[in-house]
C-alpha positions as CSV (number, residue, x, y, z in Angstrom):
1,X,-56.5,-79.7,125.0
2,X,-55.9,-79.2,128.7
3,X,-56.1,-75.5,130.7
4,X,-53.5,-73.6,130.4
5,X,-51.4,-72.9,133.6
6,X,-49.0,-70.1,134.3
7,X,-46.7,-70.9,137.2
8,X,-45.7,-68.4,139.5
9,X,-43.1,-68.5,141.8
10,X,-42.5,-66.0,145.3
11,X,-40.6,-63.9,143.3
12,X,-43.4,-63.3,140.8
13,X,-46.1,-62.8,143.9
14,X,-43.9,-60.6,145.9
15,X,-43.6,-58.4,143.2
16,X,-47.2,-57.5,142.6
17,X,-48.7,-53.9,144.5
18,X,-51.5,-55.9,146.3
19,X,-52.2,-59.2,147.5
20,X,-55.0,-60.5,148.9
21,X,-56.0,-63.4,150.5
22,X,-59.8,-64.0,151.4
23,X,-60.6,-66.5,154.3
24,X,-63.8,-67.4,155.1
25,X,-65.8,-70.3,157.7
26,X,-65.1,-71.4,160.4
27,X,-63.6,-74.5,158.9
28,X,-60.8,-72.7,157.7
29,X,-60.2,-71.1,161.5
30,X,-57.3,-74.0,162.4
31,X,-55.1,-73.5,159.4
32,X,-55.4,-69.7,159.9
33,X,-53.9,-69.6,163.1
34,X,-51.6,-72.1,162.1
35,X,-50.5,-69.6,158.7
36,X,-50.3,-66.6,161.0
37,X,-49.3,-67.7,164.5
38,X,-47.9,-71.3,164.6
39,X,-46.2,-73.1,161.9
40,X,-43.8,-70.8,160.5
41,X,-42.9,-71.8,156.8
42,X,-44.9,-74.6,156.7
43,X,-47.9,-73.2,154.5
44,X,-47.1,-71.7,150.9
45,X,-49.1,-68.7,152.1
46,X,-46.6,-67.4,154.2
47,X,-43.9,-66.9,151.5
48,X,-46.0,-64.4,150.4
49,X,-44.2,-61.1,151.5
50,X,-44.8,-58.2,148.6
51,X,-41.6,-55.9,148.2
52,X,-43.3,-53.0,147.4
53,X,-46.6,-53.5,148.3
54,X,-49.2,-54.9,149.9
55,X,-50.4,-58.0,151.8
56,X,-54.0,-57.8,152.4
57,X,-56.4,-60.7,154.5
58,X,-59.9,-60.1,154.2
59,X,-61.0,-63.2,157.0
60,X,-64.3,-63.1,158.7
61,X,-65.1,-63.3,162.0
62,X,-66.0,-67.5,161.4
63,X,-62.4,-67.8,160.5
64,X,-60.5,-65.5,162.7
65,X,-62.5,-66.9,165.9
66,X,-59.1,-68.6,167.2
67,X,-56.8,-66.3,166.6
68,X,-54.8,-63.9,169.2
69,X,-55.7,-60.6,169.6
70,X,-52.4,-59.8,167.9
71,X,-52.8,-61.7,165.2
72,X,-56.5,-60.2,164.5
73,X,-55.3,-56.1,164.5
74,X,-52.8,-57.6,161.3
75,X,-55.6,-59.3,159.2
């Protein structure tokens, strides 16, 4: 038998209390800035947008090296 998946939809993550995202190399560093400063609804990511809780980006400094200074205090 195959693994078992359990879809979720936005409305299932943006009900939960916390959630994280972890970002990490310098390889990721593009599509960063592109999830939190460019391309507005264009990754999945950024449909994630908790009701009553939390959205929390642990990114390293490899991966945050191009973003704004904005964008940095939010992650």
């Amino acid at each position: 038998r195959g693994k078992t998946r359990l879809p979720l939809a936005y409305p299932d993550w943006n009900a939960t209390a916390k959630l994280l995202f972890l970002v990490s190399g310098a390889d990721k560093s593009e599509t960063l800035r592109q999830v939190l400063e460019v391309l507005p609804g264009f990754y999945p990511a950024q449909g994630m947008k908790p009701v009553h809780g939390r959205l929390i980006w642990f990114v390293d400094r490899q991966a945050a090296r191009l973003l704004s200074q904005a964008a940095r205090s939010d992650v």
